[in-house]
C-alpha positions in Angstrom: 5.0 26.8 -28.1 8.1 26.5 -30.3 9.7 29.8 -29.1 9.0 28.4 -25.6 10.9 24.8 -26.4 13.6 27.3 -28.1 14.2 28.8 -24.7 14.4 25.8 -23.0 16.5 24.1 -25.3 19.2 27.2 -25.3 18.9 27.1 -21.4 19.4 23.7 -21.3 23.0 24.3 -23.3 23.8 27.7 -21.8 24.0 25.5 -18.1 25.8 22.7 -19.9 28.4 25.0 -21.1 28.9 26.2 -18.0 28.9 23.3 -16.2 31.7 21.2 -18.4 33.7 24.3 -17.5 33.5 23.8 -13.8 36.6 23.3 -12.4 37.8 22.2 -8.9 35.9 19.1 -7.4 34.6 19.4 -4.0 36.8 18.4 -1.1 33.7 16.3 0.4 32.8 14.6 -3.0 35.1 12.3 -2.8 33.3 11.5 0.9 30.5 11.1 -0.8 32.0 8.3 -3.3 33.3 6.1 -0.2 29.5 6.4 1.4 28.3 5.5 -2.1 30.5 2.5 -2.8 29.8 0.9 1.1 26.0 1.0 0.0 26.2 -0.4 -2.8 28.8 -3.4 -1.5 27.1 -4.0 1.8 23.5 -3.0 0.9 23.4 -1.0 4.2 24.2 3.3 5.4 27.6 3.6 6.6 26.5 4.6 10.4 30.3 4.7 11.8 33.5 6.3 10.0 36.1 3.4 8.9 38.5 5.6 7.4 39.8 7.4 10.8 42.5 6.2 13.2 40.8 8.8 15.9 37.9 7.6 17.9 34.8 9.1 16.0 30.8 9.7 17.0 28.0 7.7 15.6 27.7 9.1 11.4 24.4 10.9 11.0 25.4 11.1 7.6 22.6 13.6 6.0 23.5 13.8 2.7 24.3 9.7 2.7 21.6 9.8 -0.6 24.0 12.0 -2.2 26.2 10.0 -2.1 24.1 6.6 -3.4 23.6 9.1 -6.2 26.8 10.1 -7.4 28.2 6.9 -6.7 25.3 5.3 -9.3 26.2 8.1 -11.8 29.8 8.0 -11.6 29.9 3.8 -12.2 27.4 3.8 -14.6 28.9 7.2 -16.8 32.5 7.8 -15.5 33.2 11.6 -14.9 31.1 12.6 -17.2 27.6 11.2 -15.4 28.7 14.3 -13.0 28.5 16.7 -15.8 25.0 15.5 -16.9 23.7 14.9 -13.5 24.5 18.7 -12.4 23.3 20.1 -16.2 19.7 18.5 -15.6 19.2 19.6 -11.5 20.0 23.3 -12.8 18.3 22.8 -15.7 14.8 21.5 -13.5 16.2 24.3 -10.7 14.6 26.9 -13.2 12.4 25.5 -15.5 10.7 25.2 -11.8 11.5 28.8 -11.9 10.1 29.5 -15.2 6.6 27.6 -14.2 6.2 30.1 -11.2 6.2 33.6 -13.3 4.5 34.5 -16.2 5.4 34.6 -20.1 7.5 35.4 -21.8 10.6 33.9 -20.8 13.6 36.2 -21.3 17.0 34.6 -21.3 19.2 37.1 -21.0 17.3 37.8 -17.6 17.8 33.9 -16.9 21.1 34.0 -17.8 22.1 37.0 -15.3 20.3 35.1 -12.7 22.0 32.0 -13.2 25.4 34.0 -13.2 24.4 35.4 -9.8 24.4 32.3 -8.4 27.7 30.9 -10.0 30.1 31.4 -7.9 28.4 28.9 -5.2 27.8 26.2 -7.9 31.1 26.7 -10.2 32.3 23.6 -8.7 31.6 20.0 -10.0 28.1 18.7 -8.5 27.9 19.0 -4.8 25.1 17.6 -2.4 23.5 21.0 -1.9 22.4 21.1 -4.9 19.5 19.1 -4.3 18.3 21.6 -1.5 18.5 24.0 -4.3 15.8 21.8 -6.4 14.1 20.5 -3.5 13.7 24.3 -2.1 12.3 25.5 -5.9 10.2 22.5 -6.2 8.6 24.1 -3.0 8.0 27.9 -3.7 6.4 26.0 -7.2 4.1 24.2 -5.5 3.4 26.4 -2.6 2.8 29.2 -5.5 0.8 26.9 -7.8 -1.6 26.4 -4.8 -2.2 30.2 -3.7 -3.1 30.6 -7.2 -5.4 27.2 -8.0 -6.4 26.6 -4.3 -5.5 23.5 -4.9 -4.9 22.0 -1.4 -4.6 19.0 -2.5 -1.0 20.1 -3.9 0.2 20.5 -0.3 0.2 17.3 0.1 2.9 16.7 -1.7 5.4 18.4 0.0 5.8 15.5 2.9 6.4 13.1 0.1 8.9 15.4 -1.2 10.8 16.0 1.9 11.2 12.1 2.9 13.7 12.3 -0.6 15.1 15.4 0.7 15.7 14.7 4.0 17.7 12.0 2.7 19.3 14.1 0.1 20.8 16.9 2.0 20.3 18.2 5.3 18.8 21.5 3.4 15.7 19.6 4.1 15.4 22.4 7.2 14.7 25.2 4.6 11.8 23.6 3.3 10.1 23.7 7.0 11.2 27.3 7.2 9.4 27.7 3.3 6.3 26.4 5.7 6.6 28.9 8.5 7.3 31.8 6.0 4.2 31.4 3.8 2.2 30.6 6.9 3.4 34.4 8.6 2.7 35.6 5.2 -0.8 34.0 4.0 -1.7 34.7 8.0 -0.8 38.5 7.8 -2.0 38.8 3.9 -5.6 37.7 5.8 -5.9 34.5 3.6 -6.6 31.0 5.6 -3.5 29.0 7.3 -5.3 26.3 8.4 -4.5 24.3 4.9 -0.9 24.5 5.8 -0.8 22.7 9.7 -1.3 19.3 8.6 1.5 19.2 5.1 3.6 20.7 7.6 3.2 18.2 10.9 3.7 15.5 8.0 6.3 17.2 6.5 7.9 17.3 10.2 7.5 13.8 10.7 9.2 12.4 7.2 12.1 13.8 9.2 12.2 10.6 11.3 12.1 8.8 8.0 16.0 7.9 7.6 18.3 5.0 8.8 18.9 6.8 12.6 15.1 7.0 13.0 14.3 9.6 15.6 17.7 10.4 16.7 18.9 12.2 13.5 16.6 15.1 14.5 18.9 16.2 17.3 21.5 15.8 15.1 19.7 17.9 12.1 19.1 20.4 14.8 22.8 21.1 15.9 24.2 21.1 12.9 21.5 23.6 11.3 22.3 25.9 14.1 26.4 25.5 14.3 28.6 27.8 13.9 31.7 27.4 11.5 34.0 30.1 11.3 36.7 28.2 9.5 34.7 27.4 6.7 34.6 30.1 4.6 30.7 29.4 2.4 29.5 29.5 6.0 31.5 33.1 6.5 29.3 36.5 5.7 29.1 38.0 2.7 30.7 41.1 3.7 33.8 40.0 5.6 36.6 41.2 4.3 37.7 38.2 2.5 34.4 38.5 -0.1 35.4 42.4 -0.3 35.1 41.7 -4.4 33.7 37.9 -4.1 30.1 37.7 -5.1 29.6 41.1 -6.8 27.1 39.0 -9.7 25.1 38.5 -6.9 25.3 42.0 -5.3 24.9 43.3 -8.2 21.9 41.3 -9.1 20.2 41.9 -5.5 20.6 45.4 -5.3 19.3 46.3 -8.8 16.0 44.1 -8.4 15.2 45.4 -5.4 15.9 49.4 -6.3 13.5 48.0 -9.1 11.2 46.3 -7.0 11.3 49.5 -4.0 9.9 51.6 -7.6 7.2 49.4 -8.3 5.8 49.6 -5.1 6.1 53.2 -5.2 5.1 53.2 -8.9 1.9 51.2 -9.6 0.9 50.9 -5.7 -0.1 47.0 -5.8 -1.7 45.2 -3.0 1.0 44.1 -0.7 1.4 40.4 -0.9 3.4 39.6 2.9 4.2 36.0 2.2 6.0 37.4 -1.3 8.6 39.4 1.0 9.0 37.4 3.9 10.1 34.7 1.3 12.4 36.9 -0.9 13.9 39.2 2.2 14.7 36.1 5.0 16.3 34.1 2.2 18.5 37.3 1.2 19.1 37.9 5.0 20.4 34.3 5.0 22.8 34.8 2.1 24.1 37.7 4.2 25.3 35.9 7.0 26.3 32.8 4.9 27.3 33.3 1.6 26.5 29.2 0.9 22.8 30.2 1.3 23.2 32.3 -2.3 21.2 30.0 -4.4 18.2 30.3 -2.1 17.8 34.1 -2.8 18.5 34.5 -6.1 15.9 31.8 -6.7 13.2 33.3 -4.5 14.4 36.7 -6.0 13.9 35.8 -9.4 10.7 33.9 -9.0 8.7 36.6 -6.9 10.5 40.0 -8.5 10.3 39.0 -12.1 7.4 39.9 -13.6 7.5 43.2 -11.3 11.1 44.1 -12.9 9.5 43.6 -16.5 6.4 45.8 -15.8 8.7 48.7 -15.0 11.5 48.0 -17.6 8.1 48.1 -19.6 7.5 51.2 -18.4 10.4 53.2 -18.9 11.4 51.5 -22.5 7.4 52.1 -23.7 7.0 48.9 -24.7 9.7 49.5 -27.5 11.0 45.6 -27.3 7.2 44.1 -27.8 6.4 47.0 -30.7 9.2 46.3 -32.6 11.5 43.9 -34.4 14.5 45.1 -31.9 12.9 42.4 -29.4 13.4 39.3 -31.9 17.0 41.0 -33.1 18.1 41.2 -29.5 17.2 37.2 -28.6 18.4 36.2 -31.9 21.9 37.6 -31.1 21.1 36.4 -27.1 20.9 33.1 -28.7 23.5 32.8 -31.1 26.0 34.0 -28.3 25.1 30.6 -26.1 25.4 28.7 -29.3 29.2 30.0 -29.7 29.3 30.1 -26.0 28.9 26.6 -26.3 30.9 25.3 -29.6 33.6 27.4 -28.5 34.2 26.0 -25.2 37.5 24.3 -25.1 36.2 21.5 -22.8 33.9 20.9 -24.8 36.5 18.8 -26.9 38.6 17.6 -24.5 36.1 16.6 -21.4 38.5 14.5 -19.1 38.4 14.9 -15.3 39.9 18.4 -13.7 43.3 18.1 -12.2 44.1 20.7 -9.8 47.9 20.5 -8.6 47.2 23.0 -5.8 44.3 22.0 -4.5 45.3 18.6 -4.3 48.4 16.5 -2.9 47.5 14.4 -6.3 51.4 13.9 -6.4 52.3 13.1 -3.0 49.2 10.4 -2.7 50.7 8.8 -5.7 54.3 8.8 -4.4 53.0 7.2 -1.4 51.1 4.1 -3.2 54.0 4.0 -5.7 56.7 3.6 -2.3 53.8 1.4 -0.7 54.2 3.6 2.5 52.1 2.4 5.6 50.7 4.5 8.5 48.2 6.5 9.8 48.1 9.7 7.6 47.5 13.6 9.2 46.5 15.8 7.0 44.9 19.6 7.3 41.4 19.8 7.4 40.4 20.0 3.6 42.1 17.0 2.5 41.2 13.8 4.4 38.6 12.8 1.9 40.4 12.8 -0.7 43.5 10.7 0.8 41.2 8.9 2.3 39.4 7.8 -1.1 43.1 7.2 -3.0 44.6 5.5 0.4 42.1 3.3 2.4 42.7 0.6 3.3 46.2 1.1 3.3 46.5 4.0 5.5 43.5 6.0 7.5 43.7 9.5 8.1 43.5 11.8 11.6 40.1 14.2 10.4 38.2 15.3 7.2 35.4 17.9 6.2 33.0 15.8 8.0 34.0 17.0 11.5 30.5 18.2 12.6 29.0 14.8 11.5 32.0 12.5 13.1 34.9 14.3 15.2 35.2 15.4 18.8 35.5 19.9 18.8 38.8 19.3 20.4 40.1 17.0 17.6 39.3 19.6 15.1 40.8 22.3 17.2 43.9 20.1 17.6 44.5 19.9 14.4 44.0 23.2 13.2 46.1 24.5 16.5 48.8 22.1 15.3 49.0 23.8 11.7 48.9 26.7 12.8 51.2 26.5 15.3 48.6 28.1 18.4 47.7 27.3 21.6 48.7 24.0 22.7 49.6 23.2 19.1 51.8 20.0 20.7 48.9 18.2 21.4 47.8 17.0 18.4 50.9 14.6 18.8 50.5 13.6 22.0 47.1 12.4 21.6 47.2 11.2 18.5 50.4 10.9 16.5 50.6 10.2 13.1 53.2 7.8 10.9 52.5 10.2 7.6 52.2 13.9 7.3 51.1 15.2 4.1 50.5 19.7 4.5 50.2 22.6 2.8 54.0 23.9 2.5 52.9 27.5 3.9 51.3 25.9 7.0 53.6 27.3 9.6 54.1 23.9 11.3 56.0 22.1 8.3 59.4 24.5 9.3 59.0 22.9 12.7 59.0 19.8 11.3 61.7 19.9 8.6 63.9 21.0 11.5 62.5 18.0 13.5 64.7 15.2 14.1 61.8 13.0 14.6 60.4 13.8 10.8 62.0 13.4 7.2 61.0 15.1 4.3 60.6 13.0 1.5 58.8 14.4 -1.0 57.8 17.8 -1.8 56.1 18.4 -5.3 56.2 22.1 -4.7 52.5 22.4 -3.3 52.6 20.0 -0.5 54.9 18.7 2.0 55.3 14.9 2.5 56.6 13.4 5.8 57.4 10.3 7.5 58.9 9.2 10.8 62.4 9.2 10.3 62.5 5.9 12.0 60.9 4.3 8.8 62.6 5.8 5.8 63.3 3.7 3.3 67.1 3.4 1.4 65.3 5.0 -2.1 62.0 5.7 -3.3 60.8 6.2 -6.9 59.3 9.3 -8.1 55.5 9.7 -9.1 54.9 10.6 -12.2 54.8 14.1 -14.1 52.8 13.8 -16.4 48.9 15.4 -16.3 47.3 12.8 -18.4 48.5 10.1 -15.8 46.2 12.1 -13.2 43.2 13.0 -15.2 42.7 9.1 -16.4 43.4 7.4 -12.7 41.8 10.2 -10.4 39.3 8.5 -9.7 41.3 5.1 -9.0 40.8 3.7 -5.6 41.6 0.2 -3.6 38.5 0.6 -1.6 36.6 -2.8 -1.8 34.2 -3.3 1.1 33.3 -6.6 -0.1 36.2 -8.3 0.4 37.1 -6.3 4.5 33.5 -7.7 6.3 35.0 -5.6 9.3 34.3 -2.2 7.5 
């Protein structure tokens, strides 16, 4: 019992280290804030985007609980509720891990799995991962009921996937989890008739969201889209991951060279539903390397115990027969300890400021200058001007375009950057008053040379311009100074309350 709590408790501050170093916030969290803040000022789901000057569709927003969430954490705790909140969902991600293998719990093994996955969850908490939880939660209970024969526990999982459903549109994996285990139990010769009725229940929570019905066909076309500008929905062996990743390839390839040698080595019964689990969630984090999480969890839940017996069996047993085992986790756990004490953020936790990520400069020039207008910006950034700006000034397109914007918007605007195609469009359409770029997006040397456009601020990152039939005489600078960012990032004029139209 106590070196079980001991594990915990280091795991618990291993994932806490790591996440108080994550760096970077999410383009779409700040998204997620706005959607947070209309719910909680109107007391209803923000069903239409109000922060776009373009005509948008109806907002099947399915991660709109996210947002609730973080909104909730972030009033109640500041910055730091985001810290927390993403320390315990990793923390519950595998101590639901822990509860589906057998003891003892190694944490050096824990610790390699978690790094496998790090790379997809380095950033600040995001809405996926509650389809991480939700998609453990799952393999637990699906696990805990081959072994019991419990299937009462089943029964569970439709309550569980109303909350998902409205977590995170993830909520798909855990009807695949259904269709896996029911291949599997079906081929393994067990009974599949327990699983029909969770899973027409399970179905049917779908429905159980503000669009009703409708969000299904949305759910559908936006599990199945492709999004080849996006680059977590991009394969893990395009060129651009050439040397992204390798923890996780790394981690894959060795457990299942280990796991190929205990099948050939101790000749078990061959449980189906075990590797149609593990090997269509790793074909999934092929083709998109967002999908990561899901195998490594599945991986380390159902190869474990297997990598242990032959680690066992090539070491003797020396780590159980000797004092070598306690040495080894002693130092294991000192090294989080100092891991942990010796993390500079530990001691200066304030919000992460990114200069090139964000045009934090240029949005502050333009509140600062009080400049008016429609705002185009590229694709990444909407959200965030949109969250500094509104009401002020709207914006052309976000991350949300699958969700809100017409294809040929997006392809507008990211033919107008670029400088392809019928890049002219874009302005013809719908032209902006503001436009705040990426200074190594071909189009801004079009547009300094433009007599129609003035540059008026450039902060060596981004680009800020304006009609040049609305400059103003002089403008005052924003400020320099990093401390200024990190205590008013999250500053916003966004009351809903007191616009009734929004």
């Amino acid at each position: 019992m106590k070196k079980t709590f001991f594990f915990y408790t280091l795991l618990f501050i291993f994932i806490f280290a790591c996440c108080i170093a994550a760096k970077a916030y999410d383009y779409d969290l700040w998204a997620r804030l706005i959607v947070g803040k209309h719910f909680f000022q109107t007391l209803s789901v923000m069903k239409y985007d109000v922060v776009s000057y373009i005509p948008t569709n109806v907002w099947y927003d399915h991660e709109w609980g996210s947002g609730v969430i973080f909104y909730t954490v972030f009033h109640l705790f500041s910055f730091y509720g985001f810290v927390f909140l993403q320390t315990i969902i990793l923390f519950l991600i595998y101590f639901f891990i822990s509860k589906c293998i057998n003891p003892p719990y190694n944490i050096l093994f824990f610790i390699t799995s978690f790094f496998a996955m790090t790379q997809v969850v380095e950033q600040p908490i995001r809405s996926q991962i509650f389809t991480f939880l939700f998609f453990t939660v799952f393999i637990y209970i699906f696990e805990k009921e081959r072994k019991t024969k419990n299937e009462n526990l089943l029964y569970i999982l439709p309550i569980l996937m109303i909350a998902w459903n409205n977590l995170h549109g993830g909520c798909v994996a855990g009807l695949g989890l259904f269709v896996f285990y029911i291949i599997g139990e079906f081929l393994n010769r067990n009974c599949i008739k327990k699983y029909f009725i969770p899973f027409l229940m399970s179905f049917i929570a779908l429905i159980i969201n503000p669009w009703g019905v409708n969000y299904l066909e949305f759910l559908f076309k936006a599990s199945t889209m492709q999004r080849p500008e996006i680059l977590e929905w991009l394969d893990i062996f395009t060129p651009f991951f050439e040397r992204n990743y390798m923890e996780f390839k790394t981690f894959a390839f060795i457990l299942f060279v280990t796991e190929m040698f205990y099948l050939i080595r101790f000749k078990p019964k061959f449980d189906f539903t075990k590797y149609i689990v593990t090997i269509s969630t790793l074909c999934l984090a092929i083709v998109h390397v967002k999908h990561i999480p899901l195998a490594v969890i599945t991986i380390t839940i159902f190869f474990y115990n297997d990598f242990y017996e032959i680690f066992n069996f090539f070491t003797n047993n020396i780590f159980k027969q000797t004092k070598f085992a306690v040495i080894k986790n002693s130092v294991i756990y000192i090294l989080i300890i100092v891991f942990l004490f010796c993390n500079p953020n530990l001691y200066n936790l304030k919000p992460f400021v990114e200069w090139t990520k964000y045009p934090i400069r240029v949005v502050e020039f333009i509140k600062l200058n009080d400049i008016k207008g429609n705002i185009l910006t590229s694709f990444g950034q909407g959200s965030f001007v949109s969250y500094k700006l509104y009401p002020h000034n709207k914006i052309y397109m976000d991350g949300r375009y699958e969700e809100l914007y017409a294809l040929e918007d997006f392809d507008n605007l990211q033919n107008f950057v670029n400088m392809k195609n019928d890049w002219h469009l874009l302005m013809q359409k719908y032209p902006p008053d503001i436009i705040i770029l990426e200074k190594t997006l071909p189009i801004c040397e079009k547009l300094i040379k433009s007599p129609d456009w003035t540059l008026v601020f450039d902060d060596n990152i981004f680009y800020l311009f304006v009609k040049s039939n609305n400059i103003k005489e002089s403008y005052t600078d924003s400020p320099k100074d990093l401390e200024y960012y990190q205590n008013h990032i999250f500053d916003t004029d966004i009351n809903f309350k007191a616009n009734k139209n929004d």
